[in-house]
LUMMARSE-220409 format. One line per 10 residues: number of its first residue (from 1); their letters; for each residue z, x, y of C-alpha. Coordinates in steps of 0.02 Angstrom, whole numbers. Last residue first. Layout:
<atoms>
NUM	a	Z X Y | ...
</atoms>
This chain:
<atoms>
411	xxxxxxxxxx	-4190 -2944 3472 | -4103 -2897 3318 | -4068 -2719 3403 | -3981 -2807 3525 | -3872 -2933 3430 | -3800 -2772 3340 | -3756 -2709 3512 | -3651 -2869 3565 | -3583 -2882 3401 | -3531 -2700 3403
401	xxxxxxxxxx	-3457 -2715 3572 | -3355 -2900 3529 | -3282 -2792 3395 | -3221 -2636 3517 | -3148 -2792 3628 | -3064 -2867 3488 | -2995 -2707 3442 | -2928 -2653 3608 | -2835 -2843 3606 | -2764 -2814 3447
391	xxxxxxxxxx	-2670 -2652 3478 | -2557 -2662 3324 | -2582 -2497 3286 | -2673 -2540 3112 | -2777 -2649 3229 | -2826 -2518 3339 | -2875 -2412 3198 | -3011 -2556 3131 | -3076 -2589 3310 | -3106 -2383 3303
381	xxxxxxxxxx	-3222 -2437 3156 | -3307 -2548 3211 | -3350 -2448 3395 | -3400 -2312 3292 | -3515 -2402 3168 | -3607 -2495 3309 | -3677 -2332 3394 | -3733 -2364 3547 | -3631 -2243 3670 | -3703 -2118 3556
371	xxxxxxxxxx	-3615 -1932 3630 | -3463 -2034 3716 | -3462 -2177 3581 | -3445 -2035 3432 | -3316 -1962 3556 | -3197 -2111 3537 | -3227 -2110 3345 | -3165 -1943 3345 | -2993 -1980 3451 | -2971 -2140 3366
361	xxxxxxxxxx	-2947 -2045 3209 | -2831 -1914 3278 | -2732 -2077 3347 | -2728 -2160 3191 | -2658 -2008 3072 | -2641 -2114 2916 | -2734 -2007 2788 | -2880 -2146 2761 | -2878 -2163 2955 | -2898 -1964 2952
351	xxxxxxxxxx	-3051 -1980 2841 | -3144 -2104 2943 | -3114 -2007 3094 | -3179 -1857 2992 | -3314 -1987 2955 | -3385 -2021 3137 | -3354 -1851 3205 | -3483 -1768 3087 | -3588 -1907 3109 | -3571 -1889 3306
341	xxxxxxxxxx	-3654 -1708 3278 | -3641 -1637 3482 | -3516 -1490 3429 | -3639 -1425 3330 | -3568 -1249 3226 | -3403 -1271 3264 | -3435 -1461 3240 | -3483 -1427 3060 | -3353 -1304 3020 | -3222 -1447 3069
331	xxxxxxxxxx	-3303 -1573 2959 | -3290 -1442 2805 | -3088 -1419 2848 | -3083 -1613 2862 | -3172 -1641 2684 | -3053 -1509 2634 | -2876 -1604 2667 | -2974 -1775 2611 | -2977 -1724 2439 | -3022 -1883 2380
321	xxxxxxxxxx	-3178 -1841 2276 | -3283 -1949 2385 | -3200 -1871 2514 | -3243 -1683 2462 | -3429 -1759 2450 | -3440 -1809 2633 | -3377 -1636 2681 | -3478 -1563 2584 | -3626 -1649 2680 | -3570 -1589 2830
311	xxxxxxxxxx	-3555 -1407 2799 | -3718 -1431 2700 | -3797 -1512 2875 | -3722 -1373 2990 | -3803 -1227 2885 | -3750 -1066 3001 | -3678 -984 2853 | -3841 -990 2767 | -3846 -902 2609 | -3674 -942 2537
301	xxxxxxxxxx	-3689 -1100 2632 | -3832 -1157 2527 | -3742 -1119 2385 | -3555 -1194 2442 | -3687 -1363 2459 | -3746 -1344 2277 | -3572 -1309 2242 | -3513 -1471 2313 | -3657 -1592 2240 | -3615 -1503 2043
291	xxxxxxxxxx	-3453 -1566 2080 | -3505 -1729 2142 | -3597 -1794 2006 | -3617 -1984 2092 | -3807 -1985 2089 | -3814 -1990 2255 | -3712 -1814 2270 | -3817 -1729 2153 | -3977 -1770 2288 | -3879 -1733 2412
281	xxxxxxxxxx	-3867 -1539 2323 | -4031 -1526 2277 | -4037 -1554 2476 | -3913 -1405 2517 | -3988 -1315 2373 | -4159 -1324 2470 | -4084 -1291 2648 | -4020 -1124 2579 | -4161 -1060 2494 | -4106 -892 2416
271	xxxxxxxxxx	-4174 -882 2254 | -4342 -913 2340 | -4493 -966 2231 | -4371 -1021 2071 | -4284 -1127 2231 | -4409 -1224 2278 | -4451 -1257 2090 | -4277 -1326 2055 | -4281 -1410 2227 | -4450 -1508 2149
261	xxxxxxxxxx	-4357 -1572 1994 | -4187 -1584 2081 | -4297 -1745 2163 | -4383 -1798 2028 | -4226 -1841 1964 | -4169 -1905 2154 | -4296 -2049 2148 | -4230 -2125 2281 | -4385 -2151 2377 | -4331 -2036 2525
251	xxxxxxxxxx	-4274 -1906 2419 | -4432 -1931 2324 | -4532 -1871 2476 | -4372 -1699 2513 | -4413 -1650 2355 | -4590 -1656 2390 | -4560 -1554 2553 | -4468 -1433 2449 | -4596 -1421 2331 | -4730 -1366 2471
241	xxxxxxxxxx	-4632 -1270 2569 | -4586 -1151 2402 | -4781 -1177 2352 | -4836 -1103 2539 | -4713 -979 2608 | -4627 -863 2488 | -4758 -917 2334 | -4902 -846 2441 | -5017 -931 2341 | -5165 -786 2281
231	xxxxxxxxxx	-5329 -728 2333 | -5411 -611 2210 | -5449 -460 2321 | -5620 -415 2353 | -5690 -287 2282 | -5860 -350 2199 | -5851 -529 2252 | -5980 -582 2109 | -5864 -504 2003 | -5733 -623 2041
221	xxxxxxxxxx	-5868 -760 2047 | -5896 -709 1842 | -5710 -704 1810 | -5687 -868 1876 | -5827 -933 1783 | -5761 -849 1616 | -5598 -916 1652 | -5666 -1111 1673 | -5765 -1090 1525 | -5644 -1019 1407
211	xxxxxxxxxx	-5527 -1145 1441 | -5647 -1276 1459 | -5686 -1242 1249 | -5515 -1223 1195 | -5520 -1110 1078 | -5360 -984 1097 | -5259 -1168 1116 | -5094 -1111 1186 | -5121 -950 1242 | -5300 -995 1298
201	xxxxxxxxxx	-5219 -1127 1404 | -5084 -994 1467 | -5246 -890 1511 | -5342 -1049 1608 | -5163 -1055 1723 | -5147 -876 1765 | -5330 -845 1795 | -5295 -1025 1928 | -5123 -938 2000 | -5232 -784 2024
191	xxxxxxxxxx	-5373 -862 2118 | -5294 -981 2241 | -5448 -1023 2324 | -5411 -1199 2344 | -5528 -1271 2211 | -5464 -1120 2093 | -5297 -1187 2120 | -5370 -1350 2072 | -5478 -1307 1919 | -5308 -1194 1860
181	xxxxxxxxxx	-5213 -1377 1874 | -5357 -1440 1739 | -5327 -1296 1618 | -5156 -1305 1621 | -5162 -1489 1594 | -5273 -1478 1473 | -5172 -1348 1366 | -5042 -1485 1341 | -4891 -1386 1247 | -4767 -1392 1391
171	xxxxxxxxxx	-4771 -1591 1402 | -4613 -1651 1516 | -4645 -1473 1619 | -4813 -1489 1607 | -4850 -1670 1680 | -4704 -1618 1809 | -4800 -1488 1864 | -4975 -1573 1842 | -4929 -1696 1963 | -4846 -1545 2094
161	xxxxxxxxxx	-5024 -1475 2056 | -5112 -1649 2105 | -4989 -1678 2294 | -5020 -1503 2327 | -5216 -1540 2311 | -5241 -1706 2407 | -5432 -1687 2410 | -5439 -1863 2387 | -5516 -1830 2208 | -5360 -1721 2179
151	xxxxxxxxxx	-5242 -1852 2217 | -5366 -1962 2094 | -5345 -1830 1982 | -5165 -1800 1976 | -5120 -1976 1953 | -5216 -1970 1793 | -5108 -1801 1757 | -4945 -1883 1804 | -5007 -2038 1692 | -5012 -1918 1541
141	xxxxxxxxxx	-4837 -1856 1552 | -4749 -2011 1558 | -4560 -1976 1582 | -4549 -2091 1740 | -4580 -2256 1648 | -4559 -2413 1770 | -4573 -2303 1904 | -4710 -2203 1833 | -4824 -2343 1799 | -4797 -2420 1971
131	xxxxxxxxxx	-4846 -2263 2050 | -4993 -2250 1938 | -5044 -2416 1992 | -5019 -2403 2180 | -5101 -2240 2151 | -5259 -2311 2065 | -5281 -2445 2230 | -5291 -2287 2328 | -5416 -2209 2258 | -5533 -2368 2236
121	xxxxxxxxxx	-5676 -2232 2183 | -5742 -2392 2046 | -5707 -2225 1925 | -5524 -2238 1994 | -5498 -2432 1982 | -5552 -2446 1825 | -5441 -2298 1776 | -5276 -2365 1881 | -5331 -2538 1796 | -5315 -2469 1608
111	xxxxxxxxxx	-5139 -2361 1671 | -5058 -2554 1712 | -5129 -2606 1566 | -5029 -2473 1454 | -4880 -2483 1576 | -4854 -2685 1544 | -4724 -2725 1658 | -4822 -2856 1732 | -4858 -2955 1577 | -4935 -3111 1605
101	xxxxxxxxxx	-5007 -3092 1776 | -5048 -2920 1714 | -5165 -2982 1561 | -5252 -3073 1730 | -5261 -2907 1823 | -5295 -2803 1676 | -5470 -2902 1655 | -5499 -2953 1822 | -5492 -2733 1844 | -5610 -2707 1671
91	xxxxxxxxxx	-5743 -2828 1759 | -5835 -2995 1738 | -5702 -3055 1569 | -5582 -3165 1664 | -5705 -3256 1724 | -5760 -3299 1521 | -5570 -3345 1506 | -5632 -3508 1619 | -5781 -3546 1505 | -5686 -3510 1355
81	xxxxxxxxxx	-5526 -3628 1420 | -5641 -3756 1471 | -5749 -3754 1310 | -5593 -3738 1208 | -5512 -3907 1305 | -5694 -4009 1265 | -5702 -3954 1099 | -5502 -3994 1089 | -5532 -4161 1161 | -5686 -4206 1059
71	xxxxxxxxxx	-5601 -4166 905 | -5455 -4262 968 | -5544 -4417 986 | -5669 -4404 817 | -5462 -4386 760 | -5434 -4558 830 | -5549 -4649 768 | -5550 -4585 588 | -5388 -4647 588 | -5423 -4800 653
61	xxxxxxxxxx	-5536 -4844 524 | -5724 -4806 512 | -5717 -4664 396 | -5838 -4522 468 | -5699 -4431 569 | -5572 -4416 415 | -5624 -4264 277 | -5741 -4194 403 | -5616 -4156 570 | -5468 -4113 437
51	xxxxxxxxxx	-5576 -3974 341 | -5645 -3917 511 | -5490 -3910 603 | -5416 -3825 445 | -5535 -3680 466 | -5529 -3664 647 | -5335 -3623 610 | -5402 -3516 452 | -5525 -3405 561 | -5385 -3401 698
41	xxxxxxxxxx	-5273 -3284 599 | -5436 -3140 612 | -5462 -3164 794 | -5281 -3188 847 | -5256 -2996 859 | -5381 -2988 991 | -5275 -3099 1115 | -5173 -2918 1132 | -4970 -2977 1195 | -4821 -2872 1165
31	xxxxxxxxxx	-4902 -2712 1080 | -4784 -2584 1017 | -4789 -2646 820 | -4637 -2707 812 | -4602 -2777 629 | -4591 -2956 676 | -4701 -2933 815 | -4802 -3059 737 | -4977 -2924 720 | -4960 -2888 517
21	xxxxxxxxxx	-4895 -3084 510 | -5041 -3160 578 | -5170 -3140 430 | -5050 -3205 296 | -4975 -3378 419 | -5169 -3402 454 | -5249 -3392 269 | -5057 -3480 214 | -5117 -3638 335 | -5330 -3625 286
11	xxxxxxxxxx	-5273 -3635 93 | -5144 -3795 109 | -5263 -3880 210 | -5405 -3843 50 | -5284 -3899 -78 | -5237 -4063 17 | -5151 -4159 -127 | -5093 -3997 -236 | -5071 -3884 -77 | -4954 -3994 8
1	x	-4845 -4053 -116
</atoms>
């Protein structure tokens, strides 16, 4: 009906329905909101406003009235909207910032701003958005590497080769990145690790222009040096510090993937790195795989018998398995070892509650007080063993302690 009275209506609808579908979404086509697609579809929507704005404004009727009225409004709304958009438009960062209001999870515009903000030299400001990138999509190789140059521009330089670590161990064929983590070992004077770097990008891409260049420069100031040793990372000290220190970083911001990441590496350097299996195995432990947790921690022990913490730490991970017998055996190593670690005393009086002996419990929770006579947890949870004893007066005096101390550090 429509297309045989209004013909040319009918035309400028299907023109925008035909043009739109290709960017609807329907089919996804991994873009959630782009105003650009709307250019072509809005041809026939302008189009109809045109044919409905000249077939009725010039009749002096009511009609006409009112749509001379709505063309004005929508000239007048557009204009707004245009002039206000226009704002919007001054720089690449207002840009992604207002396409950001609308879409804050969007990692492609988050990345855009990083960039903006990076050539601008806002260093920090392109972290923040790297950072947010990767936490909304940690196995994004590419935004490592962006990440690693600003970290690099900020003369940051473990912080840009653990970067280009994890860029190259989620993207092993990306010559760049070999070639661009050899510029920074070179940067540091780390000679051989930066030859080693510019060869695997030969290996990979025998052509590769900066490949060739960077080793070709190296090889030149090695000459240029006449016999002096090519300095290289002491991988004992320096890089096994180094990626145990950023294990221990995304420890601390519970990104425990990462985490085993960096321990991995720590432990590649030193086969023997107690403290770093003891943390690789924490980091098992939070994400509920406890076995792998309790060898981890029988590792570190292996090497260090002397390791109070993985003593203690398999003993928090043989409770969480419920074999309470060796969470107390592991407990008791630890305060061989320390005999001043309240934690240690805390939970094995947690863990002989859970097996019924009250008074052993009471015992270790009683010391935690002697050693931290502040520590609110202790005094709870004694309050909880005199009540299964039936001493409710004790308790209510251990509870009115922890209130009284909790009030404290609130003040």
């Amino acid at each position: 009906m429509l297309r045989k009275r209004f013909p040319e209506i009918s035309f400028s609808i299907w023109y925008f329905i035909i043009a739109f579908l290709p960017v609807s979404n329907l089919m996804p086509i991994g873009v959630v909101i782009a105003e650009r697609y709307m250019y072509f579809p809005a041809i026939g929507y302008c189009l109809m406003l045109g044919i409905v704005s000249n077939k009725y404004s010039l009749k002096i009727n009511t009609r006409g009235k009112l749509i001379n009225i709505i063309a004005i409004a929508l000239i007048v709304l557009y204009g707004l909207r245009t002039y206000i958009r226009n704002n919007d438009y001054k720089s690449e960062i207002m840009l992604c910032s207002k396409t950001l209001e609308g879409n804050p999870r969007s990692a492609r515009v988050l990345n855009d701003r990083a960039a903006a903000y990076s050539r601008k030299g806002s260093y920090d400001e392109a972290l923040n958005d790297y950072n947010s990138v990767l936490n909304l999509y940690p196995e994004k190789a590419s935004v490592y590497g962006n990440r690693a140059y600003v970290y690099f521009k900020q003369k940051r330089y473990k912080e840009a080769i653990a970067d280009f670590d994890r860029m190259i161990a989620l993207a092993p064929a990306n010559y760049s990145a070999y070639n661009d983590r050899g510029v920074i070992y070179a940067t540091i004077g780390y000679e051989q690790e930066a030859l080693n770097d510019f060869n695997k990008s030969l290996e990979i891409y025998p052509g590769n222009p900066n490949g060739l260049k960077y080793r070709d420069m190296l090889l030149q100031n090695r000459n240029n040096t006449k016999d002096e040793p090519i300095k290289t990372n002491d991988s004992k000290n320096n890089l096994k510090e180094h990626y145990y220190q950023m294990g221990l970083r995304n420890i601390n911001s519970k990104d425990y993937d990462n985490a085993i990441y960096y321990f991995n590496k720590a432990i590649e350097k030193d086969p023997e790195y107690s403290a770093a299996y003891r943390d690789r195995g924490v980091s098992y432990e939070r994400k509920g795989k406890i076995e792998e947790a309790i060898n981890n921690f029988s590792k570190a022990i292996e090497y260090d018998s002397k390791n109070v913490k993985a003593y203690y730490n398999r003993g928090l991970a043989y409770k969480r398995k419920g074999n309470y017998n060796k969470a107390i055996e592991n407990y008791n190593e630890a305060i061989l070892l320390n005999p001043d670690y309240a934690d240690v005393y805390n939970n094995r009086g947690v863990v002989y509650a859970m097996k019924g002996n009250i008074e052993k419990a009471i015992e270790d929770f009683s010391k935690v007080m002697e050693l931290e006579p502040e520590n609110i947890q202790a005094y709870k949870n004694r309050a909880i063993a005199y009540r299964k004893q039936g001493k409710q007066r004790l308790a209510q005096k251990d509870e009115e302690k922890a209130r009284v101390l909790r009030s404290k550090l609130k003040e």
